[in-house]
DRENPA-3360 file (N, C-alpha, C; in nm, 2 decimals, always signed):
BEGIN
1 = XXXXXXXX = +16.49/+13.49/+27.22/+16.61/+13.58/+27.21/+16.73/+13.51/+27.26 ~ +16.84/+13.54/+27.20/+17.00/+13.47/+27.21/+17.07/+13.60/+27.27 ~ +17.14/+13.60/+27.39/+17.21/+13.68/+27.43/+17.37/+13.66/+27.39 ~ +17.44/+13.72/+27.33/+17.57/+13.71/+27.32/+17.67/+13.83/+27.30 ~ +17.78/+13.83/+27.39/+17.87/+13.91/+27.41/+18.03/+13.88/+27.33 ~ +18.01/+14.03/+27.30/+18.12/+14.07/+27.18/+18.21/+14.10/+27.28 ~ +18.36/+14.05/+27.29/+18.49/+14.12/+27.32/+18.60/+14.20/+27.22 ~ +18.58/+14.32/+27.29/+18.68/+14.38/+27.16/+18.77/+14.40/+27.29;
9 = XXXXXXXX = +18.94/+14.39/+27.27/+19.01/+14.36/+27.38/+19.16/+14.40/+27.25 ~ +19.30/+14.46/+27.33/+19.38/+14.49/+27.32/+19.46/+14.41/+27.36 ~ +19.50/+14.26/+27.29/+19.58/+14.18/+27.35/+19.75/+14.19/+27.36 ~ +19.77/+14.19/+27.46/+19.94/+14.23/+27.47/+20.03/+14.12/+27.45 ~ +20.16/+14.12/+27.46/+20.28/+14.01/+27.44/+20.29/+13.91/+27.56 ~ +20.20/+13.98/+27.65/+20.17/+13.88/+27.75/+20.07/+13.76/+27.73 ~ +20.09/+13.59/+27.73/+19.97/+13.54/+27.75/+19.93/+13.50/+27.83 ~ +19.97/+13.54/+27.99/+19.92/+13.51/+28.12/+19.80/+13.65/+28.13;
17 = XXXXXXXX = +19.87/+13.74/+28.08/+19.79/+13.89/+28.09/+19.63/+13.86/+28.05 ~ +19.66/+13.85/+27.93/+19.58/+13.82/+27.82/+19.42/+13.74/+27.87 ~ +19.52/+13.61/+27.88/+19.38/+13.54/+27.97/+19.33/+13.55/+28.11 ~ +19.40/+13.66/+28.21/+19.34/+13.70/+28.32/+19.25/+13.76/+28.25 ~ +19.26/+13.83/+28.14/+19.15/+13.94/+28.12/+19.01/+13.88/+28.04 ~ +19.07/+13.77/+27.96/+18.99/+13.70/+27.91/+18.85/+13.63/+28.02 ~ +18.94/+13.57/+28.17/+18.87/+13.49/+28.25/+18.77/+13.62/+28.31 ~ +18.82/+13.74/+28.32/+18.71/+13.85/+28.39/+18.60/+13.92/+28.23;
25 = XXXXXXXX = +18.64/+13.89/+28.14/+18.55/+13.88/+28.07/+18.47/+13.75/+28.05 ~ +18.51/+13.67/+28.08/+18.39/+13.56/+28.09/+18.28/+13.54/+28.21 ~ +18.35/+13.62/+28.35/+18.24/+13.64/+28.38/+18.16/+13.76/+28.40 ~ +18.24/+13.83/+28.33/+18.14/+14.00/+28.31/+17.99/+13.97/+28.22 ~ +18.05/+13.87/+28.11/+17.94/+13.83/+28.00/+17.85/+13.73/+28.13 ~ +17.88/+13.66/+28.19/+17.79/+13.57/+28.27/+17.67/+13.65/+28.31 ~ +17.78/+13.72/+28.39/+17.68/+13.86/+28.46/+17.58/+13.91/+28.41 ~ +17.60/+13.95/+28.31/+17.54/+14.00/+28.24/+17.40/+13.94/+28.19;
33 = XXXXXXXX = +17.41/+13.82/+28.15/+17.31/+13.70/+28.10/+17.33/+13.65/+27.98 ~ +17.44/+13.69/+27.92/+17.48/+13.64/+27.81/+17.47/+13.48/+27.78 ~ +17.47/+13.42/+27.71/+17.43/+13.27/+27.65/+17.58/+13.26/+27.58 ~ +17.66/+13.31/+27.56/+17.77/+13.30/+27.49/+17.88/+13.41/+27.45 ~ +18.01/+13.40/+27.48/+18.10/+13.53/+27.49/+18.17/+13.46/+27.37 ~ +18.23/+13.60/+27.30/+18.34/+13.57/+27.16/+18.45/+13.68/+27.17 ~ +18.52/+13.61/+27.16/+18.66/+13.68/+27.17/+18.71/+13.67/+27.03 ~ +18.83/+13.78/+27.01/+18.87/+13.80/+26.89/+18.98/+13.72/+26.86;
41 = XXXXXXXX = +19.01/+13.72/+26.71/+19.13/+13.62/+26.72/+19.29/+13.70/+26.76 ~ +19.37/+13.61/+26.78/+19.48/+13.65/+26.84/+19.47/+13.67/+27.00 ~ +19.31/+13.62/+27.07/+19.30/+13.66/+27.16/+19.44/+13.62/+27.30 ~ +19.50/+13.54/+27.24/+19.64/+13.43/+27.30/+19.72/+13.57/+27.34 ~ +19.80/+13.66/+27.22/+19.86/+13.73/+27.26/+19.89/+13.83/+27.10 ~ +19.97/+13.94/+27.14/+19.96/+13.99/+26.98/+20.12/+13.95/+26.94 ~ +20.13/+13.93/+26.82/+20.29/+13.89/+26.76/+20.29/+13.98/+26.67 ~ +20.39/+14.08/+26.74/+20.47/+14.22/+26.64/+20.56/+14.10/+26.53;
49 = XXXXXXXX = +20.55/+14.21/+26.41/+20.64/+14.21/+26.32/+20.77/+14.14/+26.37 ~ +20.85/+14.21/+26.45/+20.99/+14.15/+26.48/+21.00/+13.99/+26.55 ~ +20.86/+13.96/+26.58/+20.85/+13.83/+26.65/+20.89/+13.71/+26.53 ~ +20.99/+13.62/+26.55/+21.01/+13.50/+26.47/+20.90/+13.39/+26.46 ~ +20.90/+13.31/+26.39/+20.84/+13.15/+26.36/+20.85/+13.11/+26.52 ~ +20.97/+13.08/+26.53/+20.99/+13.01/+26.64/+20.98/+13.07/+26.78 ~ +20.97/+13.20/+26.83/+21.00/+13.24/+26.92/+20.82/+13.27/+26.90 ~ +20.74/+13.27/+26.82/+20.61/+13.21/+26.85/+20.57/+13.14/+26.89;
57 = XXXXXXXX = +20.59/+13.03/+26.78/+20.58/+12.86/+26.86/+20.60/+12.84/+27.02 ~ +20.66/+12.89/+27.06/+20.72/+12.88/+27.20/+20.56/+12.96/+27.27 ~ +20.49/+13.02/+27.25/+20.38/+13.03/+27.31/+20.23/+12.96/+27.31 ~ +20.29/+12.90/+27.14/+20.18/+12.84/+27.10/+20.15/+12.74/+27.24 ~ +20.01/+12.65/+27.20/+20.00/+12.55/+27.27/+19.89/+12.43/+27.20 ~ +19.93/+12.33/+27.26/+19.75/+12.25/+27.20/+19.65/+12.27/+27.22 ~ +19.54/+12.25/+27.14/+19.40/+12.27/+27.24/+19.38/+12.19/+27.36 ~ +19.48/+12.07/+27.40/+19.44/+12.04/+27.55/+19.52/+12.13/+27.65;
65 = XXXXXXXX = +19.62/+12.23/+27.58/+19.68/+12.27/+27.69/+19.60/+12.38/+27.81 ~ +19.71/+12.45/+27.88/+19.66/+12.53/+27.97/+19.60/+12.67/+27.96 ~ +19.59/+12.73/+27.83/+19.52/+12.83/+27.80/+19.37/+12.80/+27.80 ~ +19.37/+12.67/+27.68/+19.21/+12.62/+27.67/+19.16/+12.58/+27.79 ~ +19.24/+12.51/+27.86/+19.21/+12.44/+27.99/+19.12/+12.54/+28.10 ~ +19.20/+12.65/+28.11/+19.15/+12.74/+28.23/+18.99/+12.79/+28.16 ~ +19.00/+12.86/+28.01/+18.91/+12.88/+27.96/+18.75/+12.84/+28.00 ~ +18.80/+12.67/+27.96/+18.71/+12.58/+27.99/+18.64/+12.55/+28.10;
73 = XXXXXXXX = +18.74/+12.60/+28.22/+18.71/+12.57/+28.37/+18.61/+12.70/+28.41 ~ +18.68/+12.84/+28.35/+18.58/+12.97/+28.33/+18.48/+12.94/+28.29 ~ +18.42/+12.89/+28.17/+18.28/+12.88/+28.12/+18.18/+12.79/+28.16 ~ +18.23/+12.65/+28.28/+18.17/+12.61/+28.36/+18.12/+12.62/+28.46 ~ +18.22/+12.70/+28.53/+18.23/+12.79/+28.64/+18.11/+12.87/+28.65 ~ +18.10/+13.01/+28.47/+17.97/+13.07/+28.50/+17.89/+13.04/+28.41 ~ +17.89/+12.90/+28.34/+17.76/+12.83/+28.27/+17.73/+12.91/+28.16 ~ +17.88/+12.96/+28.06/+17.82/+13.04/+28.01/+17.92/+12.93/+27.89;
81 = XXXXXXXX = +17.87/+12.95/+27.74/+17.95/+12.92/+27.58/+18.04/+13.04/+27.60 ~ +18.17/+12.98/+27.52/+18.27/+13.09/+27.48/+18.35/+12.99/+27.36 ~ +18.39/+13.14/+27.25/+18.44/+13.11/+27.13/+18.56/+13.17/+27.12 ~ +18.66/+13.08/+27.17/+18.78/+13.17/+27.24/+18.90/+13.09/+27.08 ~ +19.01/+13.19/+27.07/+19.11/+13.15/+26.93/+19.28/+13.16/+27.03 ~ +19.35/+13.08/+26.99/+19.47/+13.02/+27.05/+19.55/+13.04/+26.92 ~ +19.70/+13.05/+26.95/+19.75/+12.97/+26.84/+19.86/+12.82/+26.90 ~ +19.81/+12.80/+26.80/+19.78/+12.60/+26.80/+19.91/+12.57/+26.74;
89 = XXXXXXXX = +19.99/+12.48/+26.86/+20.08/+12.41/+26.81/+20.08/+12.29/+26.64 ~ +20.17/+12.29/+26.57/+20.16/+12.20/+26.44/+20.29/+12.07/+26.51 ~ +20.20/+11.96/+26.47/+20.34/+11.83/+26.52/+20.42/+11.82/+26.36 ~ +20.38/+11.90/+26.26/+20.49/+11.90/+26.13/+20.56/+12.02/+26.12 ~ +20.54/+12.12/+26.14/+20.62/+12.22/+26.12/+20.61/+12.34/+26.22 ~ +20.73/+12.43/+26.26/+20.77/+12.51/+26.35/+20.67/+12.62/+26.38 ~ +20.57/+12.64/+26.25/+20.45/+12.74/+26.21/+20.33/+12.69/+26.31 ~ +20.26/+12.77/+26.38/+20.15/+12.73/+26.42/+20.03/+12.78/+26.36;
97 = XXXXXXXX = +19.91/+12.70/+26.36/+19.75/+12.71/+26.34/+19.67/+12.83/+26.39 ~ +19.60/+12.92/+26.34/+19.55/+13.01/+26.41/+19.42/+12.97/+26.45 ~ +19.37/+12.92/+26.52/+19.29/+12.81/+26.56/+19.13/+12.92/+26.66 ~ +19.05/+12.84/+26.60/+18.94/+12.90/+26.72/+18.85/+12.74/+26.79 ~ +18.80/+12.78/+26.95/+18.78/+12.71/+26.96/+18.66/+12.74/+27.04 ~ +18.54/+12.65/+26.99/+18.41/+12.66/+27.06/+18.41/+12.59/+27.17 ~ +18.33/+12.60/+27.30/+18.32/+12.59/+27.44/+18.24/+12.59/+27.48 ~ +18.16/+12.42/+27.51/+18.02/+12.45/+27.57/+17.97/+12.53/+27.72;
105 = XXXXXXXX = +17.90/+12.57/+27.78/+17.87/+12.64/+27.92/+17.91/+12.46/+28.00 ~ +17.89/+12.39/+27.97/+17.94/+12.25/+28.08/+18.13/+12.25/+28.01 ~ +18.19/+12.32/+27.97/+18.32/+12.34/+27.96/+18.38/+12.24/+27.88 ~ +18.28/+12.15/+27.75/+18.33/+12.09/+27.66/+18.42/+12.17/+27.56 ~ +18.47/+12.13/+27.49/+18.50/+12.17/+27.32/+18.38/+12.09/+27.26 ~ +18.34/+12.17/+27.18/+18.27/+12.15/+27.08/+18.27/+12.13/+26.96 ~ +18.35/+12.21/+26.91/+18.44/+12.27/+26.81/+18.60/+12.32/+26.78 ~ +18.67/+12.27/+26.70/+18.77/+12.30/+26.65/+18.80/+12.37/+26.50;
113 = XXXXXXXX = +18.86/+12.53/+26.52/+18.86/+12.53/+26.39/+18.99/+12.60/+26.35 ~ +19.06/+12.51/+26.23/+19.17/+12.61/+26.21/+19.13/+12.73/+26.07 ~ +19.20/+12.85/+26.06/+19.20/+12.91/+25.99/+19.25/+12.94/+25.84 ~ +19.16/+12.90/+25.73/+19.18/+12.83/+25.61/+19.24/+12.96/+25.55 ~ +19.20/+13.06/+25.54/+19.25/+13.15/+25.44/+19.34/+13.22/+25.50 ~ +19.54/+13.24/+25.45/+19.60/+13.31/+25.57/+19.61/+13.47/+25.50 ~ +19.64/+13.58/+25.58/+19.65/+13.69/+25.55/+19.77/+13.72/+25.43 ~ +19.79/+13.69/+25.34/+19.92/+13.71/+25.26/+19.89/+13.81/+25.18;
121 = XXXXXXXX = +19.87/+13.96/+25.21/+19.80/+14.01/+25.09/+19.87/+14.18/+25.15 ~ +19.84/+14.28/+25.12/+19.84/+14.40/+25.14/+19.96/+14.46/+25.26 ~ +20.03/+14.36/+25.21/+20.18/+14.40/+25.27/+20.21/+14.28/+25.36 ~ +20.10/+14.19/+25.37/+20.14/+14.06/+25.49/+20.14/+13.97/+25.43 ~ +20.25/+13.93/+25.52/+20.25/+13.72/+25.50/+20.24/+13.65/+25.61 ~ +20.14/+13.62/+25.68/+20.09/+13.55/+25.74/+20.16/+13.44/+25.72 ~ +20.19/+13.40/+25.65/+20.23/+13.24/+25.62/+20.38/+13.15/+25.64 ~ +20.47/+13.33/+25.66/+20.61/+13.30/+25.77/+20.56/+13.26/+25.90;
129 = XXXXXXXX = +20.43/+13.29/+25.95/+20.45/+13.22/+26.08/+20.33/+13.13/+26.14 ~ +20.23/+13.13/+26.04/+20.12/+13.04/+26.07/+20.08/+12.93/+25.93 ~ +20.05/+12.86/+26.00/+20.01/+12.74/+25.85/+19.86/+12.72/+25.83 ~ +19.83/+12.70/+25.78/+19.68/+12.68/+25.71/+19.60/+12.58/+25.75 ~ +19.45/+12.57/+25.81/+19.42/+12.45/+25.83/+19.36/+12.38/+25.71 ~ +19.31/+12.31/+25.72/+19.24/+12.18/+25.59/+19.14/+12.15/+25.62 ~ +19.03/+12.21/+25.66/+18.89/+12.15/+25.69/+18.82/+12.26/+25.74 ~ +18.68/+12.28/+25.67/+18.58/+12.34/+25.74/+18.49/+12.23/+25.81;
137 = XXXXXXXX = +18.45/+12.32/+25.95/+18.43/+12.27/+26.05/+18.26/+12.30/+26.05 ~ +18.19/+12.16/+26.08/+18.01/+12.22/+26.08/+18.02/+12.28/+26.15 ~ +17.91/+12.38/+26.14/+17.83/+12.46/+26.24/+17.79/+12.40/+26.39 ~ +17.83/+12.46/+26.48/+17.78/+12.41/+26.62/+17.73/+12.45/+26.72 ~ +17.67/+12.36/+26.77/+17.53/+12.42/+26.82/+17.54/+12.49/+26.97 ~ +17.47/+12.61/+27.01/+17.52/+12.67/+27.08/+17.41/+12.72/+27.15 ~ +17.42/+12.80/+27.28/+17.28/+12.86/+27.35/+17.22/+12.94/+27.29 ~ +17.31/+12.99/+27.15/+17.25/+13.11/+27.11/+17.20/+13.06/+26.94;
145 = XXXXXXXX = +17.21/+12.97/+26.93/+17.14/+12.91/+26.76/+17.29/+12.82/+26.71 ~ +17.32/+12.79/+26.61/+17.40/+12.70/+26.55/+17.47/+12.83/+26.48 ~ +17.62/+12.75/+26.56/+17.70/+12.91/+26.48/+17.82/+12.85/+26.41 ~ +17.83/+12.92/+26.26/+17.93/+12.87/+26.18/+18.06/+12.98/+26.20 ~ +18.19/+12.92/+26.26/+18.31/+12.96/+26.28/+18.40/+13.05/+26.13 ~ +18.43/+13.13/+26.13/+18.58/+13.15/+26.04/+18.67/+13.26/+26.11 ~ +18.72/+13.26/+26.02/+18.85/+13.40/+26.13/+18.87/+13.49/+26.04 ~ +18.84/+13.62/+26.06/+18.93/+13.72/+26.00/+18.94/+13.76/+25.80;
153 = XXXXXXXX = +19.03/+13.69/+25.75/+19.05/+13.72/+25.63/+18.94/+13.60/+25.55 ~ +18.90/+13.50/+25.63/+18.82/+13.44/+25.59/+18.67/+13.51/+25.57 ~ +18.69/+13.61/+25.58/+18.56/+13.70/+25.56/+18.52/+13.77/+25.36 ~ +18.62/+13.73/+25.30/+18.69/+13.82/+25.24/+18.67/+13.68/+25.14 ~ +18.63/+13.62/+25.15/+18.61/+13.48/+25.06/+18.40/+13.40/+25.09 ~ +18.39/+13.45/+25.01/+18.24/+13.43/+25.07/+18.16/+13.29/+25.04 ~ +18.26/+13.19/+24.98/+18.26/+13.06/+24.97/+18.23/+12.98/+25.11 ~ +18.35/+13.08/+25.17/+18.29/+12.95/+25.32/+18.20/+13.02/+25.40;
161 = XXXXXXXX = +18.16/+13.10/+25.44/+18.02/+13.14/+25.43/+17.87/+13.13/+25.40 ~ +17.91/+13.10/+25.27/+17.77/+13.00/+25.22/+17.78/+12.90/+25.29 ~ +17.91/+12.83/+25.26/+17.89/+12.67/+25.29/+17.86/+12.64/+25.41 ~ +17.88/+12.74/+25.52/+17.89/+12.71/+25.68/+17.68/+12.73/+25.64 ~ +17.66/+12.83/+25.62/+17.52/+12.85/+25.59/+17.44/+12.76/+25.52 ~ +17.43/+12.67/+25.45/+17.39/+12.61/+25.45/+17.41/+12.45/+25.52 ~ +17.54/+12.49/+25.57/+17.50/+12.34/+25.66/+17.48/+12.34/+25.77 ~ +17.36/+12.45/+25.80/+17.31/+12.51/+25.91/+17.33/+12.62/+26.02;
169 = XXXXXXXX = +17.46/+12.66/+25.97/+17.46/+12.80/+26.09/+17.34/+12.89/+26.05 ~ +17.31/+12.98/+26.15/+17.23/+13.09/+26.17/+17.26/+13.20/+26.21 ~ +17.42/+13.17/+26.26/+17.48/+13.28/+26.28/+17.65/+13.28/+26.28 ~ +17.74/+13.35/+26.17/+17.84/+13.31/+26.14/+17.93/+13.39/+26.26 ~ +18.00/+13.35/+26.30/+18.10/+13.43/+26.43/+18.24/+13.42/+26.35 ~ +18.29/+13.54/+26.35/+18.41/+13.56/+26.29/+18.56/+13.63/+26.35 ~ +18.60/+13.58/+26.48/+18.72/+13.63/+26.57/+18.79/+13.75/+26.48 ~ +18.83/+13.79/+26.49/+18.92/+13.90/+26.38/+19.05/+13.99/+26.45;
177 = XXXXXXXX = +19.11/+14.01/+26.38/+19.21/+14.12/+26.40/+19.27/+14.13/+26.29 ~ +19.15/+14.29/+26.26/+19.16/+14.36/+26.11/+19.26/+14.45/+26.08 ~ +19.36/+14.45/+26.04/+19.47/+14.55/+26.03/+19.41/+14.65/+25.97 ~ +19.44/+14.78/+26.07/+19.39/+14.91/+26.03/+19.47/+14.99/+25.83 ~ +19.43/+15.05/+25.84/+19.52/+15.09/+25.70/+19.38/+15.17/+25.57 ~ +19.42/+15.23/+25.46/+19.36/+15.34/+25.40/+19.24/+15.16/+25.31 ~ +19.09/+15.20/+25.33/+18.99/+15.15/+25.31/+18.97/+15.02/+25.41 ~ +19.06/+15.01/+25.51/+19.04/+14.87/+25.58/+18.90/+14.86/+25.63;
185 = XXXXXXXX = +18.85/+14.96/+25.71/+18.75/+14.98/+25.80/+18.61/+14.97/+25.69 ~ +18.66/+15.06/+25.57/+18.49/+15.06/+25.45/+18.50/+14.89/+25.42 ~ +18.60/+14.80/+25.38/+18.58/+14.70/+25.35/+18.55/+14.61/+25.48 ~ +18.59/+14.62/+25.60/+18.55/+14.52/+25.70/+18.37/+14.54/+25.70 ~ +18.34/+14.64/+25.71/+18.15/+14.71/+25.73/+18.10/+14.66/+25.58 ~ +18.15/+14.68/+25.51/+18.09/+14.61/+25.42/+18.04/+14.45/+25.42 ~ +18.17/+14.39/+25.38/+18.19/+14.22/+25.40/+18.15/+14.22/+25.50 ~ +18.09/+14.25/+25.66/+18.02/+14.20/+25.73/+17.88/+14.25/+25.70;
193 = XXXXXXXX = +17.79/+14.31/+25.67/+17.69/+14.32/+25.65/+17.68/+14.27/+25.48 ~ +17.72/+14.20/+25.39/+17.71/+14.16/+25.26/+17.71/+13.99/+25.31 ~ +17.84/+13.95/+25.39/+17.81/+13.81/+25.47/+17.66/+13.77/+25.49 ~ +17.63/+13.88/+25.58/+17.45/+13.87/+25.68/+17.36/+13.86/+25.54 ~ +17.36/+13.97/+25.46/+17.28/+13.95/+25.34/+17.22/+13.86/+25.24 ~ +17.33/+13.83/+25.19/+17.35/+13.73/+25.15/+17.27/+13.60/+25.18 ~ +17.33/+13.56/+25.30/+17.33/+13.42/+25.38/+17.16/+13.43/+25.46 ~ +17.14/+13.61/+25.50/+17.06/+13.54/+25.59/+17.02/+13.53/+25.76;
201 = XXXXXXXX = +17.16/+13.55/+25.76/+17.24/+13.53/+25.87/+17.33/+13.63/+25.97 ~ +17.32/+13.61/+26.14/+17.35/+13.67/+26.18/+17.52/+13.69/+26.16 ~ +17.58/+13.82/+26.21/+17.69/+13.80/+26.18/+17.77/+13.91/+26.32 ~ +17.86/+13.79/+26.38/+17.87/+13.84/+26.48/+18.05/+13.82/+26.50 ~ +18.16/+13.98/+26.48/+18.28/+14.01/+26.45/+18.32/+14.07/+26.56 ~ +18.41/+14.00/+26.65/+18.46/+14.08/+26.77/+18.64/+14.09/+26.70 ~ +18.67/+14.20/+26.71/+18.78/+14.21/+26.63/+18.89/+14.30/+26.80 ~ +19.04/+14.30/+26.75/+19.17/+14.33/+26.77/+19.12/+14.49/+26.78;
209 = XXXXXXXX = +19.16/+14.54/+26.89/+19.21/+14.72/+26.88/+19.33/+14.71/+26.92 ~ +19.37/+14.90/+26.93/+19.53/+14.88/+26.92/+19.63/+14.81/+26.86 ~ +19.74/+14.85/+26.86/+19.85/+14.76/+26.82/+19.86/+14.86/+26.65 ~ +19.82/+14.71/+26.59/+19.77/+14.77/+26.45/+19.67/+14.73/+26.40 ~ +19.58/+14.74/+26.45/+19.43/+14.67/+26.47/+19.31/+14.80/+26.45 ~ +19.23/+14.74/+26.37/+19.11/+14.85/+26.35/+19.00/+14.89/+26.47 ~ +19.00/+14.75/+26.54/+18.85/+14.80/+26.60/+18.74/+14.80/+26.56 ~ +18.64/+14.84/+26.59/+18.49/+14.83/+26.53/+18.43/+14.70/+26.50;
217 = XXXXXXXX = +18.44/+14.64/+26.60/+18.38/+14.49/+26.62/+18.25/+14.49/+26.59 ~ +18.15/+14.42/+26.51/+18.05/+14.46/+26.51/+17.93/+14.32/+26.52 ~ +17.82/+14.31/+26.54/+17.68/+14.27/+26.51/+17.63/+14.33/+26.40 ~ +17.59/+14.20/+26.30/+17.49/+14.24/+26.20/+17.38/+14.17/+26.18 ~ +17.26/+14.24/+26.19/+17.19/+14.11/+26.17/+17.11/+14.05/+26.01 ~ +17.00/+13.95/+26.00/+17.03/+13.93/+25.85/+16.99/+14.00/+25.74 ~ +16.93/+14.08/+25.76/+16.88/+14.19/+25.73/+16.97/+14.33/+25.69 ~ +17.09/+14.30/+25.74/+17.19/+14.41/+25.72/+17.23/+14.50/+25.82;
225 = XXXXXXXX = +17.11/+14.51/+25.91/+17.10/+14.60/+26.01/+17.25/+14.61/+26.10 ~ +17.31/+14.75/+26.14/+17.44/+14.72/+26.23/+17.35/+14.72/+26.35 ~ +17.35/+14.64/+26.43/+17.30/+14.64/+26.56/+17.44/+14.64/+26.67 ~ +17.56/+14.63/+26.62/+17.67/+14.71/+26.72/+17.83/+14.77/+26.68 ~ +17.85/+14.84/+26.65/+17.96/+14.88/+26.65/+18.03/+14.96/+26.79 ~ +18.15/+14.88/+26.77/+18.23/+14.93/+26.91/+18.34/+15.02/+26.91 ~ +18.34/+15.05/+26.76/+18.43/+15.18/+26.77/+18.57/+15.12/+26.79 ~ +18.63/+15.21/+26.84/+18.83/+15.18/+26.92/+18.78/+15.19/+27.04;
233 = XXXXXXXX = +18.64/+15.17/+27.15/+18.69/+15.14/+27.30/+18.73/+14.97/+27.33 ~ +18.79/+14.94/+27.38/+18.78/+14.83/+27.45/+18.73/+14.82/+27.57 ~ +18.66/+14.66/+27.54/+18.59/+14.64/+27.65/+18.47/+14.55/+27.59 ~ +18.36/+14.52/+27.64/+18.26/+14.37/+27.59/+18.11/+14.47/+27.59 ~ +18.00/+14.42/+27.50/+17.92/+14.44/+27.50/+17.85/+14.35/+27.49 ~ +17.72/+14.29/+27.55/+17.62/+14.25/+27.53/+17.49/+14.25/+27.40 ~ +17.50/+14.21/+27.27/+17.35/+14.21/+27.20/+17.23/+14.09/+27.18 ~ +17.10/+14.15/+27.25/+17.04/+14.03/+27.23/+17.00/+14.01/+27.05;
241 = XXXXXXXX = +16.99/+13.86/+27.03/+16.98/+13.86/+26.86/+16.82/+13.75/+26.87 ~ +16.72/+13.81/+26.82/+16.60/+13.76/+26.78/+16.59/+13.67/+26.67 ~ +16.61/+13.49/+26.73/+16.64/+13.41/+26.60/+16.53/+13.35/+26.52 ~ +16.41/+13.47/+26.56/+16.29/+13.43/+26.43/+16.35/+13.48/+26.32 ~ +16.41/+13.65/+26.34/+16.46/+13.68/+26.23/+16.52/+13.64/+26.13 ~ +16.57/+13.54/+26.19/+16.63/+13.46/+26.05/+16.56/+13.41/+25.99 ~ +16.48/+13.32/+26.01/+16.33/+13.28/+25.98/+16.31/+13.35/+25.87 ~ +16.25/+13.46/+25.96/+16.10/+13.56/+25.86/+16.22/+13.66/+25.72;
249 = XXXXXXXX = +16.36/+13.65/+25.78/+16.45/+13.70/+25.66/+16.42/+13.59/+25.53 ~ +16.48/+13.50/+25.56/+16.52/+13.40/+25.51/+16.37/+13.35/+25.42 ~ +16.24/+13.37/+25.45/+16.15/+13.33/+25.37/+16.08/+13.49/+25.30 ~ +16.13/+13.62/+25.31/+16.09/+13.77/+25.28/+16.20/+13.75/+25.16 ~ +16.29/+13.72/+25.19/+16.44/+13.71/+25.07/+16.51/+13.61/+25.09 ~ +16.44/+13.52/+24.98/+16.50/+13.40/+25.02/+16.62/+13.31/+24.89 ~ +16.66/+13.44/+24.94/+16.85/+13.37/+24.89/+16.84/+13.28/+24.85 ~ +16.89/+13.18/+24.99/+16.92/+13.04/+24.96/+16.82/+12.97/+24.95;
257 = XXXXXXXX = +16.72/+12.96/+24.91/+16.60/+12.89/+24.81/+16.64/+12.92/+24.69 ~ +16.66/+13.03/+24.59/+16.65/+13.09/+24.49/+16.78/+13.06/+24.41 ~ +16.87/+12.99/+24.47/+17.01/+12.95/+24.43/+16.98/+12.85/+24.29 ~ +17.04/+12.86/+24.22/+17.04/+12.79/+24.11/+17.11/+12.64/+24.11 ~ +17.05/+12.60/+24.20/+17.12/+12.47/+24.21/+17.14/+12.37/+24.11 ~ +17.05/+12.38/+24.03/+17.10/+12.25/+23.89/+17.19/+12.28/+23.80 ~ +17.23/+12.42/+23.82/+17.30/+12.50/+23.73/+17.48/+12.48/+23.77 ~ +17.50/+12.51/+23.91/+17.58/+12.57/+24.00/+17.57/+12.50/+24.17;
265 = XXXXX = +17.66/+12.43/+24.24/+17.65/+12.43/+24.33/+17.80/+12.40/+24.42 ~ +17.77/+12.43/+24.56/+17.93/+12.43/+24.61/+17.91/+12.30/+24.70 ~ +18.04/+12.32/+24.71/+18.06/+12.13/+24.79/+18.18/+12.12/+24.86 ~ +18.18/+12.06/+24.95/+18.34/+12.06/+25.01/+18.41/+11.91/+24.98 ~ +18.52/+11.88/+24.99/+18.57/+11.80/+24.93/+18.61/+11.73/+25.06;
% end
C-alpha cells in the first residue's frame, strides 16, 4: 500500500502565505504517514485577471530559488516526497512556465516539469502570461509507485497520458486549478476517472478552491473507482492506493496490451 496526500488549498496573492501553509502541510501529510504530499498547481500564489505579464514575473522564480529551496528543506526535514508547482522564471521571455516539481523525501528534485498544454479556451488565455513548456518528462519514481506528472488542462488531451503510461507511470498526478463555470465540474469527474480507465492507472488531482476555482480534488483508482472527493473544503487528505491494483486491472482489462500497435502508435519526438 502507497500512502499519499491530496492538498486542496486556497492559494492567495501572497507567496510567503502560501508556502507557510504549504510547509504545515507537509508536515501534516508526514504525520500522518503519508509516502508523498501533492499540491495543486498555482500552489505559488493565485494571479487575478487584473494581474500583468510582468508584475507576475516579479514573483516568479527558478527551480533553485527560495520557494523550491525551503520546500526541499520541508520534505527532508519530515522524510516525506512532495509534488509541489511554482511558476518558473523563462531567460527568453517576460512570460513564465507553469512548472511542477517532484521532490524526493532526501529533498532532491527529481523531476521537472513544465506545462505543455496552456489554458486558451473558454474565455482564457493563459498564454498572455505563461509560455509553454517543450518536453514531456518520464515518469518518476516515488515512495508511492512511478508517477507521471501533467497539470490541469493537460487533462483534457489524453495523448500525454498514454504516453506518461506507458513509459511506466502507475499513477498519473495532475496539480490543477479547474476554473469553476456551467459543465466544469461534470467534465473534470469525468476526464479524471476516463484518464484511470483507460490507462490503468491511478489518478491522483489535487486541484485550486476559491477564487475561481472548482474544488473537488480527487483520487481515482484504475478501475474508475472515486476513492476521494474533497468537495469546496480546504484542507489535505490522506488515501492509501493498493499498487497490485494496477496489476490485477491492467491484466482483467488489458488496454494497453490490446493497443493496435502495427496499425497506430504514439511517439514523442
Amino acid at each position: 500500500m502507497a500512502s499519499v496526500a491530496v492538498v486542496q488549498m486556497r492559494s492567495s496573492e501572497d507567496k510567503q502565505e502560501n508556502l507557510k501553509k504549504s510547509i504545515g502541510y507537509i508536515a501534516e501529510a508526514s504525520a500522518k504517514k503519508a509516502g508523498l504530499v501533492c499540491f495543486p498547481e498555482f500552489q505559488m500564489a493565485f494571479s487575478p485577471k487584473t494581474q500583468s505579464p510582468a508584475e507576475l514575473s516579479k514573483i516568479a522564480e527558478t527551480v533553485q530559488g527560495g520557494f523550491v529551496s525551503t520546500l526541499r528543506s520541508a520534505a527532508r526535514k519530515n522524510r516525506i516526497g512532495v509534488v509541489a508547482t511554482i511558476y518558473e522564471k523563462s531567460k527568453t521571455t517576460s512570460r513564465v512556465f507553469d512548472t511542477a516539481v517532484v521532490i524526493s523525501p532526501a529533498g532532491a528534485i527529481t523531476s521537472v516539469y513544465r506545462k505543455l498544454h496552456l489554458y486558451d479556451a473558454l474565455g482564457f488565455k493563459e498564454s498572455k502570461k505563461l509560455v509553454a513548456g517543450k518536453k514531456i518528462e518520464k515518469p518518476a519514481k516515488t515512495s508511492a509507485g512511478k508517477i507521471g506528472v501533467m497539470i490541469c488542462y493537460d487533462l483534457r488531451f489524453p495523448e500525454l497520458s498514454r504516453l506518461l503510461t506507458v513509459s511506466g507511470a502507475d499513477i498519473l498526478v495532475a496539480p490543477s486549478a479547474w476554473v469553476a463555470g456551467p459543465m466544469k465540474e461534470e467534465h473534470w469527474q469525468t476526464m479524471l476517472k476516463a484518464r484511470a480507465i483507460e490507462n490503468g492507472s491511478y489518478v491522483v488531482a489535487p486541484d485550486q478552491v476559491g477564487n475561481i476555482y472548482s474544488g473537488r480534488s480527487m483520487v481515482v483508482d484504475p478501475f474508475g473507482a472515486v476513492l476521494l472527493d474533497m468537495g469546496q473544503g480546504e484542507g489535505m487528505e490522506v488515501v492509501e492506493l493498493d499498487m497490485n491494483k494496477v496489476k490485477e486491472v491492467r491484466q482483467s482489462l488489458p488496454l494497453l496490451k490490446n493497443r493496435r500497435t502495427d496499425i497506430y502508435r504514439l511517439s514523442v519526438r
